[in-house]
C-alpha positions in Angstrom: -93.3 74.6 -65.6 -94.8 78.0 -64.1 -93.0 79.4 -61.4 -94.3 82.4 -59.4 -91.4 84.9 -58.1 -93.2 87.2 -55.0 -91.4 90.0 -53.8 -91.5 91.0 -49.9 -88.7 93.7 -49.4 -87.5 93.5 -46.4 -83.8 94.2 -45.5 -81.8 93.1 -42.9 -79.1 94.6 -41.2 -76.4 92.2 -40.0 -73.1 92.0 -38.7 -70.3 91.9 -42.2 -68.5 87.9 -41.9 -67.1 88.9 -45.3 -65.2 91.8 -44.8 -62.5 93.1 -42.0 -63.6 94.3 -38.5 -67.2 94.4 -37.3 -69.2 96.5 -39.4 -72.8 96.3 -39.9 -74.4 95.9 -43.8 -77.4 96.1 -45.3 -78.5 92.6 -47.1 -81.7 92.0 -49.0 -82.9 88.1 -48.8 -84.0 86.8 -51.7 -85.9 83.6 -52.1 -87.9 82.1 -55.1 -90.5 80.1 -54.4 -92.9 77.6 -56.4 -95.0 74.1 -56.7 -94.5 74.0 -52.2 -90.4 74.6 -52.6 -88.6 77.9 -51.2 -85.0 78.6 -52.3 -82.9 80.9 -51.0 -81.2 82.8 -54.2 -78.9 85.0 -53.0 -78.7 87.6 -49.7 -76.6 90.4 -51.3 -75.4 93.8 -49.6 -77.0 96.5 -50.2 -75.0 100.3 -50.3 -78.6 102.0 -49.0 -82.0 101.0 -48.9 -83.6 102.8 -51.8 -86.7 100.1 -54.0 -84.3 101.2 -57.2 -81.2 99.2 -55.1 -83.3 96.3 -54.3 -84.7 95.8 -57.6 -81.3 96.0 -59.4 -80.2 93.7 -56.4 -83.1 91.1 -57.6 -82.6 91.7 -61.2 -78.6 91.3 -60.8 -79.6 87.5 -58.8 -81.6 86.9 -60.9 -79.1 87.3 -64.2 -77.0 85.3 -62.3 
């Protein structure tokens, strides 16, 4: 089975439900599409918006 993985970087800043008080992170949606399905993989936070830090956060869901 083929499966295509696209990349669109686009991060999100949303309100923290994880952690204590009401801070605002950085998260990076990542979805994996193929044959008309989308998945969503992961949405991890990210510490600052830099491609290296997305790519390691795609590589890391990916490993995963």
């Amino acid at each position: 089975m083929l499966c295509a993985i696209g990349r669109a970087l686009e991060r999100k800043i949303m309100e923290d439900l994880t952690g204590p008080g009401q801070e605002r992170v950085d998260r990076l949606p990542i979805l994996v599409s193929g044959q008309n399905i989308v998945k969503l993989l992961s949405v991890p936070k990210l510490h600052d918006g830099t491609a290296v830090t997305m790519t390691n956060a795609v590589v890391d869901s990916m490993d995963e």
